[in-house]
C-alpha positions in Angstrom: -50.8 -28.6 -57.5 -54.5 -29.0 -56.7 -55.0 -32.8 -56.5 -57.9 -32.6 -54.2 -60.1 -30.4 -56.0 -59.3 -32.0 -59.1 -60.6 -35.4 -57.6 -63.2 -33.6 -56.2 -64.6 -32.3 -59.5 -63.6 -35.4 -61.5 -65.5 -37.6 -58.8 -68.7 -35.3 -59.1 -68.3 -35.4 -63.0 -69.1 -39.4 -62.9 -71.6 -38.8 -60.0 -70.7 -40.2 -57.1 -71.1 -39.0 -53.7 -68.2 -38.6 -51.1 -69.1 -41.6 -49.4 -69.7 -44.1 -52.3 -66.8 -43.3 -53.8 -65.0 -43.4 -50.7 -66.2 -46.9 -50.5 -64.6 -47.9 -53.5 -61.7 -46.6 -52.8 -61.1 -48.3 -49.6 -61.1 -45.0 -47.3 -63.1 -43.0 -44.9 -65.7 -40.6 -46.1 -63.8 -38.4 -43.5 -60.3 -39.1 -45.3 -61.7 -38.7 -48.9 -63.1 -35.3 -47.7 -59.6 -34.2 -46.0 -58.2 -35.2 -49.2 -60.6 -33.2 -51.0 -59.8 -30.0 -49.6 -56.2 -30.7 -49.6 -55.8 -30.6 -45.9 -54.4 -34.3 -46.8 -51.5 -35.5 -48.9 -52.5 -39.3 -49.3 -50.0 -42.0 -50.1 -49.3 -43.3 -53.6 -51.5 -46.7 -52.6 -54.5 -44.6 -52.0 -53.8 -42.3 -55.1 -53.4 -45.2 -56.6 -56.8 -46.9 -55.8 -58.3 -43.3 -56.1 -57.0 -43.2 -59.8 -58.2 -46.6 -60.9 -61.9 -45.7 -59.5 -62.2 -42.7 -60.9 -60.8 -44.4 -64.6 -57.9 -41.8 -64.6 -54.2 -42.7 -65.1 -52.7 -41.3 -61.7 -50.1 -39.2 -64.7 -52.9 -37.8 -66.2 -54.7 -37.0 -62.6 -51.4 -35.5 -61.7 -51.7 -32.9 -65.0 -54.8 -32.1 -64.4 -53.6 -30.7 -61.1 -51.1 -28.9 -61.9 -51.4 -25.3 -61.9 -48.8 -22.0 -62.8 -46.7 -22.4 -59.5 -46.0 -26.3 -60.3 -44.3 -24.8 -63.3 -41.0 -23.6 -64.0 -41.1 -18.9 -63.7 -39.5 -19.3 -67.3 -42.1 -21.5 -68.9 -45.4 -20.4 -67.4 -46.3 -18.6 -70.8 -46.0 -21.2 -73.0 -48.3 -23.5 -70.0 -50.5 -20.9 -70.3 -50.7 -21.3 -73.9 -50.8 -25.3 -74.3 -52.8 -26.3 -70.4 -56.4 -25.5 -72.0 -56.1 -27.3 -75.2 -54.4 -30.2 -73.4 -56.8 -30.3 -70.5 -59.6 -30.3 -72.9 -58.4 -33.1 -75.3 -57.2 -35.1 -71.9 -61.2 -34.7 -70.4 -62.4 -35.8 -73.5 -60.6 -38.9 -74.1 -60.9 -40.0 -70.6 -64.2 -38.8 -70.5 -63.4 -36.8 -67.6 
């Protein structure tokens, strides 16, 4: 799973810098960057408030950080096959 990078991007997306969305999010610039770079695993609060600024349902910010290894060896084709087309329709209804 790739949470930070997928915050990351989605934050950048809506065009925010670290520290203004850190802000908003009740955190340190310092935090949001650890986070970021996945040196951090932040509690389900902060993912929480994290979610709700960037207008992303923390399940939805959870798949969009999932990658092969999060998946089951016997079901990584059929990911494969479905993650892009899901992925795209998710960034497009949450404007992502």
């Amino acid at each position: 799973m790739d949470l930070g990078r997928t915050i990351k991007n989605i934050r950048k997306q809506k065009g925010q810098t670290q520290g203004e969305f850190a802000t908003l999010c009740g955190i340190s610039q310092t935090y949001l960057s650890q986070v970021e770079n996945n040196l951090k695993e932040p509690k389900l609060s902060t993912l929480k408030s994290i979610s709700e600024q960037l207008k992303v349902p923390l399940p939805i910010l959870f798949f969009l950080s999932m990658t092969e290894e999060d998946v089951q060896p016997s079901k990584r084709q059929a990911f494969a096959i479905v993650s892009p087309s899901v992925n795209s329709l998710v960034n497009e209804f949450f404007a992502v």
